[in-house]
Structure formats: structure tokens, C-alpha cells
C-alpha positions in Angstrom: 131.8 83.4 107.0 127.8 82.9 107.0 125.8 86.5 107.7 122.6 86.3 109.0 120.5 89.2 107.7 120.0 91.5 105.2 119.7 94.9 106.6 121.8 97.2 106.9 124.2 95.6 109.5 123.9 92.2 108.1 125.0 93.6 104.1 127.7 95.8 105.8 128.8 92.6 107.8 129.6 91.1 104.0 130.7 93.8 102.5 133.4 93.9 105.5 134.3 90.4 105.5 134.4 90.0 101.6 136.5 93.2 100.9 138.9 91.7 103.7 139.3 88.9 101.0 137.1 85.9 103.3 134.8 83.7 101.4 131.0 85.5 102.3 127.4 83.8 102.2 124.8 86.3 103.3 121.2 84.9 103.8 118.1 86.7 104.2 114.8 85.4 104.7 112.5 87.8 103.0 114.0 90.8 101.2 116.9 93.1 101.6 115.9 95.8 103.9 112.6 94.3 104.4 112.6 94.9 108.5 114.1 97.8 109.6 116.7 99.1 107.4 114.1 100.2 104.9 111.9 102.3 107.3 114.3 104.7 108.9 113.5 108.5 109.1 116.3 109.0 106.3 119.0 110.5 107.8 123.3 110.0 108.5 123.2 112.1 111.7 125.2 112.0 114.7 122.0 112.4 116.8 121.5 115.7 118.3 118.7 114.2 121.1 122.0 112.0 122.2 123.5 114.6 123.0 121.3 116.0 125.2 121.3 112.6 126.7 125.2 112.9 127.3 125.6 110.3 125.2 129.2 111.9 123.7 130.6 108.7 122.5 127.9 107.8 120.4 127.5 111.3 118.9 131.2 111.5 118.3 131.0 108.3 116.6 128.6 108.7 114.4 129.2 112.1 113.5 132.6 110.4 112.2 130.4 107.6 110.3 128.6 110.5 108.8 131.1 112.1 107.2 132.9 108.9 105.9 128.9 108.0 104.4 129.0 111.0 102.6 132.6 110.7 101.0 132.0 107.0 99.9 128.6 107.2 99.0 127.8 110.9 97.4 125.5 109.3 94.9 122.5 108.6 97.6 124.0 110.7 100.9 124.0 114.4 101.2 123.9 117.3 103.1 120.4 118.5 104.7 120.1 121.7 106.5 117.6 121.6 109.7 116.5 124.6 111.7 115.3 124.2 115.1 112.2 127.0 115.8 112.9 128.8 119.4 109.9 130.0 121.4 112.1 131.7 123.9 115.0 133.2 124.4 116.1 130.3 126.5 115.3 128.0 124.0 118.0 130.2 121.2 120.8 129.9 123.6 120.2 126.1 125.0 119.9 124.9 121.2 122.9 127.3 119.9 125.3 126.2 122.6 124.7 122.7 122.2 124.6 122.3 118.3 128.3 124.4 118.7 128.9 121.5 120.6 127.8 119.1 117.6 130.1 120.8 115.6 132.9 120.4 117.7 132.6 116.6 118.3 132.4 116.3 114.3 135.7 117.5 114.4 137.6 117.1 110.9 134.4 115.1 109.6 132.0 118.7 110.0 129.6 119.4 107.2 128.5 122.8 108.2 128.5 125.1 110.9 125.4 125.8 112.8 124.4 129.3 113.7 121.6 131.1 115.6 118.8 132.8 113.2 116.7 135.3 113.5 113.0 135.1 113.5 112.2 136.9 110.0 115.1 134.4 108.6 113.7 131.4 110.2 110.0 132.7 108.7 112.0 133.3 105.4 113.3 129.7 105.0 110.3 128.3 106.4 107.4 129.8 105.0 104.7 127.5 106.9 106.5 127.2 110.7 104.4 128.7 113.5 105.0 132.3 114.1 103.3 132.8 117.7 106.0 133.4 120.1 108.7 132.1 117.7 111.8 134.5 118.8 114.3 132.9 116.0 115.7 129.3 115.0 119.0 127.5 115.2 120.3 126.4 111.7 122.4 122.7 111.4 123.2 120.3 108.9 123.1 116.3 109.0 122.9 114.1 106.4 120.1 112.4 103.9 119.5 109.7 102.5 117.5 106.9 100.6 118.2 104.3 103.3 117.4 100.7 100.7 119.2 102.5 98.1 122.0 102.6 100.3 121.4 99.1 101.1 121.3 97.8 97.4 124.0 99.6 96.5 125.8 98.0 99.7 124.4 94.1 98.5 125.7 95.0 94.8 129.3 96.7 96.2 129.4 93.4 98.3 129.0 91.2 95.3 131.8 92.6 93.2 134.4 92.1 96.1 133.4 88.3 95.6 130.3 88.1 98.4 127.0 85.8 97.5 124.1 87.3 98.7 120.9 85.6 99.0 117.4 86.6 99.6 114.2 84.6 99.9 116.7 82.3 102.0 115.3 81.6 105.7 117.9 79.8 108.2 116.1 77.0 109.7 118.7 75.6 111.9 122.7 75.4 113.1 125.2 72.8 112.3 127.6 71.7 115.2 130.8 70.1 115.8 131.2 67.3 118.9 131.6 69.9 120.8 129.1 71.4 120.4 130.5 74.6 118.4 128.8 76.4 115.7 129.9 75.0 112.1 127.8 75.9 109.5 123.7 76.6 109.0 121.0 75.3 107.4 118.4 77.2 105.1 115.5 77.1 102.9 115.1 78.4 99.7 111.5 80.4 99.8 111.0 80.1 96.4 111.1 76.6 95.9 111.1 74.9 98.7 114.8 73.6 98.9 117.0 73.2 102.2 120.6 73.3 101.6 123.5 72.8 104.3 126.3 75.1 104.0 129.4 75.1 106.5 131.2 78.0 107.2 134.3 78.6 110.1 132.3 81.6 111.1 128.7 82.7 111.9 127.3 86.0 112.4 123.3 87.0 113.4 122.4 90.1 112.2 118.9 89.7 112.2 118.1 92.9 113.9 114.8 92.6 115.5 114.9 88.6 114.8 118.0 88.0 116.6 117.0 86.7 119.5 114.7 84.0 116.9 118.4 83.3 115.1 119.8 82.8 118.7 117.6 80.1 119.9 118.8 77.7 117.1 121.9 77.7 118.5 120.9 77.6 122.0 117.1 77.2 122.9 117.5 78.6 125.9 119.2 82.0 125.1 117.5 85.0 127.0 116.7 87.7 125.0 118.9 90.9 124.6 117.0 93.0 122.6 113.9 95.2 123.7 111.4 96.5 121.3 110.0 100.0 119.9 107.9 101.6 117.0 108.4 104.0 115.1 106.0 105.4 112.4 106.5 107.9 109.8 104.0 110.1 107.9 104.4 111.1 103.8 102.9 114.2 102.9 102.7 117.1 100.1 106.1 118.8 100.2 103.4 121.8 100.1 103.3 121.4 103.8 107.5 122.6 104.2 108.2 124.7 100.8 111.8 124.4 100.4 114.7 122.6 100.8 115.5 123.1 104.7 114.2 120.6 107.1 112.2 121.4 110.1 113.5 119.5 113.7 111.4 119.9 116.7 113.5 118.8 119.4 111.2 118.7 122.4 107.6 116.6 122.4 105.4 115.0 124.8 107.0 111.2 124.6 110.6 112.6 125.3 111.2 112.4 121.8 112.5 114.7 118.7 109.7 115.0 115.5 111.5 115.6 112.2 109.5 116.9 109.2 112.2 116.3 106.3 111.8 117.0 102.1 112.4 113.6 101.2 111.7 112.4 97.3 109.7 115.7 96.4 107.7 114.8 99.5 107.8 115.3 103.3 108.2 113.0 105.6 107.3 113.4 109.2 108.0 111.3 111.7 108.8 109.6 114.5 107.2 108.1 117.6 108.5 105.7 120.2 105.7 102.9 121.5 107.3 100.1 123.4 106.0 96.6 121.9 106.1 92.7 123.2 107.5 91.5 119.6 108.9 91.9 116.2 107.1 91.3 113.0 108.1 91.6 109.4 105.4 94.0 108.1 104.5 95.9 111.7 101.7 98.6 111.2 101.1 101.8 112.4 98.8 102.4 115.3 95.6 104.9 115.0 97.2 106.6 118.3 100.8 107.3 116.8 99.0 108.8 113.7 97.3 111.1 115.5 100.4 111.7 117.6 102.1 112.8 114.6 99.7 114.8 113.2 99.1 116.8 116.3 103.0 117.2 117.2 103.2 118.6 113.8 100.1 120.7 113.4 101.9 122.3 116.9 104.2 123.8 114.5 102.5 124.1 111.0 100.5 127.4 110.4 98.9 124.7 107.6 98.1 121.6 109.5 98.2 118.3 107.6 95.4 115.7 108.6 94.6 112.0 107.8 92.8 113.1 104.7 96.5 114.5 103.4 98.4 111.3 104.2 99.9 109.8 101.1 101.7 107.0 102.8 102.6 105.9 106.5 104.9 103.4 107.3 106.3 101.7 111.0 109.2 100.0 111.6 110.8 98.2 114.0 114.1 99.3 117.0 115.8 96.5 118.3 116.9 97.8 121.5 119.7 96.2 123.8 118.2 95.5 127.0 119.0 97.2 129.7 118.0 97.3 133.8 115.0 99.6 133.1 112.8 99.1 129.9 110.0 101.2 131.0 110.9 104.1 128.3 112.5 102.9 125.2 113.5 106.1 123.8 115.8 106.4 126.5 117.5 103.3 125.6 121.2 103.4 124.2 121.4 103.3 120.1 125.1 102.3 120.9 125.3 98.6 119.8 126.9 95.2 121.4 128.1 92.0 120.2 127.3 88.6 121.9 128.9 85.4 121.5 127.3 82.2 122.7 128.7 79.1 123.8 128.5 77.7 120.7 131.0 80.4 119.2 127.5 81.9 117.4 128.3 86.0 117.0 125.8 88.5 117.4 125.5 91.8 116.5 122.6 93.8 117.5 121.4 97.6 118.5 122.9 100.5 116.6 121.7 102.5 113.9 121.9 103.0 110.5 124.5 105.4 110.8 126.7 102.9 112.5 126.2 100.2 110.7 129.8 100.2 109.4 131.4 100.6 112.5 129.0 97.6 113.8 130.2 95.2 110.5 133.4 96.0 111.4 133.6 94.9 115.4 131.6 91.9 114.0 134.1 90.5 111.7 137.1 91.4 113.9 135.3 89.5 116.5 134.6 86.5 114.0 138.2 86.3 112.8 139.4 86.0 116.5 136.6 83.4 117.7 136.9 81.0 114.4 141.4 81.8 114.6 141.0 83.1 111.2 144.1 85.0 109.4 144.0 88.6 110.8 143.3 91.2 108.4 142.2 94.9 108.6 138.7 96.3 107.5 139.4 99.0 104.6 135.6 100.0 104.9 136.0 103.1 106.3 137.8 104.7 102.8 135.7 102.1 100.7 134.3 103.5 97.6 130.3 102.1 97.5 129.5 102.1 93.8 126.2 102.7 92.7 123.7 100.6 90.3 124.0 101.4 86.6 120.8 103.3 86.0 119.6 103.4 82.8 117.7 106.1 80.9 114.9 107.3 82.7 111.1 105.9 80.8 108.0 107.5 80.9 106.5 106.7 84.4 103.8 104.4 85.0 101.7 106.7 86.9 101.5 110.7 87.0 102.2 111.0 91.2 105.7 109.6 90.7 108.4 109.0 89.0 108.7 105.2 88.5 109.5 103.9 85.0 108.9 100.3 83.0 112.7 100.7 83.1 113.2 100.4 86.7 111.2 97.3 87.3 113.5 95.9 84.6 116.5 97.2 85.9 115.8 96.1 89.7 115.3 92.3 88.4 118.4 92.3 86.1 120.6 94.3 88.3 119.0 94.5 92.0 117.6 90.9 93.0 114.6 92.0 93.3 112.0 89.0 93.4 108.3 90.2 93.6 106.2 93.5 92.8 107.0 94.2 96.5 110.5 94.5 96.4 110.3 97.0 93.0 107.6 99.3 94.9 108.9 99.4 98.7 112.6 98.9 98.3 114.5 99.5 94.3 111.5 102.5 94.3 110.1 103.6 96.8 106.7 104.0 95.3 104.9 102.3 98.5 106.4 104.4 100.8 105.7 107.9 98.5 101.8 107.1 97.8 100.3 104.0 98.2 97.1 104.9 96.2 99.6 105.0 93.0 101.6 101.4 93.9 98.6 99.8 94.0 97.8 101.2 90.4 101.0 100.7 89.3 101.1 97.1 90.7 99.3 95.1 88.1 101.9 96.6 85.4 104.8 96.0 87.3 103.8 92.4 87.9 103.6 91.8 83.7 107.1 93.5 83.4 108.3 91.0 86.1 106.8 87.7 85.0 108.2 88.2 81.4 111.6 89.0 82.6 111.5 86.0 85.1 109.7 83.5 83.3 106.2 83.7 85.4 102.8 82.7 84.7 99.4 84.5 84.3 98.6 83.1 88.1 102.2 84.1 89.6 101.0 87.6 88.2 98.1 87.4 89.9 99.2 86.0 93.2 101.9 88.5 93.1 99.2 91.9 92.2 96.8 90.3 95.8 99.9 89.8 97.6 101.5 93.3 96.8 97.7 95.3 97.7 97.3 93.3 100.8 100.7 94.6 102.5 100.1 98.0 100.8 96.8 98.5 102.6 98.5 99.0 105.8 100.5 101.8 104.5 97.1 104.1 103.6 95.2 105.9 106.4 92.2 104.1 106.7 
């Protein structure tokens, strides 16, 4: 099989198939993670505003995702408390009822139960939450994570059950058989400039929000299935939210929730919901979805955070399956689907991080039946995902974080990573912590590289202007 993408779907797609014992060539154009799957707001959760939705299925499945995440991956998923702040007595009772339901539809997979709080506890645990009219809190727990950790680890896991797995390598067109059926792709090697052929008795597009791109090669005139929305996110102090427990604010002005997370000794606030026309690999964050953030948040913060204390801000990308009204995308299903064109071309697309096994799974079931391929049986969901060998910890490169010569040395040798870029957004997650220190850290980073690649003085340099243009869009101007 040939996989299309390297997100999260895409690397759980060949992780699937390889583990399953089928010969796997993933191909990514830019970087693992480089789209969506390395921009998410950090959390395994089953989804609590679903549930308000009535969306029961999807809750119920990912609530089951989330506990199998955190059994076969307890090195980079864990448990987070949240507590909901009530304004009303209403608001106590709505919230306690329906996270009881939550815990019901986890069933066996459960990770705590939720309870009702009182106000001087919910003050207690949060020592910076609003205290005008608050009449008490509703505690939960989810899960947390480091979502291109996950994703590595996923590539690496992938690798050792016999997978290649190839960034820097941009499909460019589909290979057919007389009649007309899908047979094998053609790419390009970024880096050098080389197209290779490659046939395969399978193909599968996870390209997330480039899907619909991927389609077109096979047939030009595919409509679209996906929809678009932005999301932004917002990196503070963690002096902001003290603590450990995580602050969810289930109700604000664009239908959505706000989540204000401790995430990497920082908090991270986010996210909003703006319908766009298109997908792009590095999409930036809009003046009006900063403020949004900061005001939804200051609603609830006796210490309001403003641009001045914005470390980093990051947007990413939904691809959203179409539906018969697109006129508010937060409404849209997170549930995914899987096309197949006339050319036998599989497509997997919508979802969320969460489900991203589940997704892998359909798609290679669907693959073996469409190419006739022996049947056999995903053993993802009990799959142990093993992490990178991490070395020793050096002294860090800059005094805001912890980021070490050693970890640029151990993302090339270990983690495929390829430029400055993909040490400070995705093996660290400097650029997405503080972007005042990647940018300092950059230049060294860049010399660590080029000796352990082989580069030259100018690659250096290329690679330090490359790395400060994209980083640029992550500081509040």
C-alpha cells in the first residue's frame, strides 16, 4: 500500500497496514505533522461540546479511543483534570448531569469521575478564575498530550513493524492500469529534485486538508468533500492558571468551547472557529481571532493576559466533511468518511486526532477489500507505541526552555528531521512555546544540523532565513 500523508491519520494508516504485515510506503510532502496534526489544542477527549450536540456516537467513540491512547502510549498521554466555572445554579446542574453522562458513555474505558464543586473549591484549585457570581465548578478529566510527539513516536513505531516513511516527498501524479484503475503514484523528492514511480495494489489519501488536491490527480474533476475552518491557539505564562487543573469554558459567543490548558510549563489557550475558502501549509492567525481569544479569556481571568503577554500563537487548519449547510463550521460533524473514486483511489478524511486510529483502521479494511488483498485483522487497538530513545538531557540552548544540543542531534539521527524547522516546531516544540527564543536558538541549531548532515555554510544560512520567516507569524505583531 502507498499512504498519502503524514499526519496523524496518514502515519496511523501505516502503522495499521504495516503491523497487519502489508508492504507500506508513506509519503509526505513537507514534514510530519506539518498541517494539522501538529497544531491541535492537545487533548485525547471524547468531546464534551459533542455531546451537547447529541452527537453520542462520536463521543462514545472516542471516549473508547481515549482510553486505549492512554494504555498504549503512557509516555506522551495522560490524564488532565478540567473544571467547568458555574455562574448559576442552572449552569451546576446542566454541566453535572451531562459530564455524568460522559462518564457513562466511557464505560470500562473511564479515567475519572466528574463531580460537582463547590465555589471556595473551584477558587481553591483555580486561584485566578473569576469570582463574580461564580456559584461552584464541575470537575472532569480528559486526556493530554504532545500531539507531534505522538506522531513521531507513531512514524518510528511504524518503521520497526517494516513501514518506509518518507518526508520531503510530494505526490505529483497517479499511475493507471487500461482501465483506468489506480496502480501506483508518482513523487518528487524535495530535496533533490528526483521523481521516482513506485506501484503499489493499494492507494490511500490522507492528506487532511490537501485531499481534495490528492483527489484531482486521480480524477480532475472530483468535487470537493471537505469544508474548511481555523483554529488558533494562544501560549502564555503558566502564571496566568497556577496549577495543574485545566480551565474549560464551555459556552462563548461563536458557539464554541475555550480551553485554557498547562501544557509544557505554559498555558495554552485556545480555540476559535473562522470558516475559510482554502488550505495552506503554514495558515496564520487573524488580528480578530486574537483578540477573540484574549477577550473570551479575560471574561474569566481575574488577571487578564493581553498581546504584550503572548509568547507564541499558532493556527491550524479542520478539514471538515461537507455537508448540506456550511454556513457554521463548528457545527459540522468531527465524525470522519471514506471515499473511493472510480479509479479505486481511497480517501480518508474528517475526524480528529483522537480518532485517528479508528480512521487508519476503516482505511486499510477498506483498501484490502477494494485491491482483493489477503484479509487480515488490525491489532492497533492493543498496540504498544514505543517511544524514541531519549538521551541524557544537555544544558539548554536558551534560558526560556528546555531544548538541548542533544535533541537537535537526536531528532536528525533518530527522528527524520530535515531542517531547523522541523527540530523547533515538531521534535521540540520550541516555536510553539516562545518564538522570541527559536529564533535565538535557530542559528545554533542550524550548525548542529549541517555537521550531522553534511551541509554547507550557505545551507546554514538558507535554513536560519527560512526558519525566522515562518516563525514571524507565530509572534504577536
Amino acid at each position: 500500500m502507498i499512504v498519502i500523508g503524514g499526519g496523524a491519520t496518514g502515519v496511523g494508516c501505516a502503522l495499521d497496514a504495516a503491523s497487519r504485515g502489508f508492504d507500506v510506503l508513506l509519503l509526505e510532502q513537507h514534514d510530519f505533522g506539518k498541517g494539522t496534526s501538529s497544531r491541535s489544542t492537545k487533548l485525547i477527549h471524547g468531546g464534551v461540546r459533542y455531546l451537547r450536540q447529541g452527537n453520542i456516537s462520536l463521543v462514545r467513540e472516542a471516549l473508547r479511543e481515549r482510553g486505549r491512547l492512554l494504555k498504549n502510549a503512557p509516555h506522551v498521554v495522560r490524564t488532565q483534570a478540567f473544571i467547568i466555572p458555574c455562574f448559576s445554579l442552572w449552569q451546576k446542574i446542566f454541566y453535572g448531569l451531562g459530564l455524568k453522562v460522559y462518564d457513562i458513555l466511557a464505560g470500562k474505558y473511564g479515567i475519572g469521575r466528574s463531580r460537582v464543586l463547590s465555589r471556595r473549591k473551584v477558587v481553591d484549585q483555580l486561584p485566578n478564575v473569576k469570582t463574580k457570581d461564580l456559584k461552584g465548578g464541575v470537575l472532569y478529566y480528559d486526556g493530554q498530550f504532545d500531539d507531534t510527539r505522538l506522531l513521531i513516536d507513531l512514524a518510528t513505531t511504524a518503521q520497526g513493524y517494516g513501514a518506509a516513511v518518507l518526508n520531503y516527498a510530494r505526490v505529483t501524479g497517479m499511475e493507471f492500469d487500461d482501465h483506468g484503475k489506480v496502480t501506483g503514484v508518482e513523487f518528487e523528492d524535495i530535496e533533490t529534485g528526483m521523481t521516482f514511480r513506485l506501484g503499489a495494489k493499494a492507494v490511500i489519501n490522507a492528506a487532511g486538508p490537501f485531499c481534495d488536491s490528492v483527489r484531482k490527480l486521480s480524477d480532475v474533476k472530483a468535487d470537493p468533500v471537505n469544508t474548511y475552518s481555523q483554529g488558533i491557539h494562544l501560549v502564555f505564562d503558566k502564571k496566568f492558571l497556577p496549577g495543574d487543573l485545566a480551565l474549560m469554558l464551555p459556552k462563548t459567543s461563536d458557539g464554541r468551547v475555550l480551553f485554557c490548558i498547562p501544557w509544557q510549563d505554559h498555558l495554552l489557550v485556545g480555540t476559535t472557529d473562522t470558516p475559510i475558502d482554502s488550505p495552506s501549509l503554514e495558515p496564520e492567525a487573524l488580528d480578530a481571532e486574537i483578540d477573540f481569544v484574549l477577550k473570551t479569556a479575560g471574561e474569566f481571568l481575574l488577571s487578564k493576559p493581553n498581546r504584550d503577554d503572548v509568547l507564541s500563537v499558532f493556527a491550524g487548519i479542520r478539514p471538515l466533511v461537507q455537508s448540506g449547510s456550511l454556513a457554521k463550521t463548528s457545527s459540522i460533524s468531527r465524525g470522519h468518511d471514506l471515499f473511493v473514486d472510480r479509479s479505486g483511489l481511497i480517501t480518508i478524511t474528517g475526524g480528529k486526532w483522537t480518532t485517528y486510529r479508528r480512521m487508519a483502521e476503516d482505511a486499510v479494511d477498506t483498501a484490502i477489500e477494494i485491491a482483493k488483498l489477503e484479509p487480515r485483522r488490525s491489532i492497533t487497538a492493543d498496540l504498544a507505541i514505543t517511544a524514541t530513545e531519549n538521551t541524557e538531557k544537555g544544558e539548554a540552548m536558551d534560558w526560556r526552555l528546555d531544548c538541548s544540543p542533544r535533541d537537535v542531534v537526536r531528532a536528525v539521527r533518530k527522528e527524520m528531521a530535515r531542517t531547523v524547522e522541523d527540530v523547533l516546531a515538531r521534535r521540540t516544540r520550541v516555536l510553539f512555546l516562545n518564538a522570541s527564543a527559536a529564533i535565538n536558538i535557530a542559528p545554533q541549531v542550524a550548525g548542529i544540523m549541517a555537521a550531522e548532515l553534511g551541509r554547507d555554510r550557505n545551507w546554514v544560512e538558507a535554513q536560519v532565513q527560512e526558519f525566522n520567516e515562518t516563525a514571524r507569524a507565530y509572534a504577536i505583531k
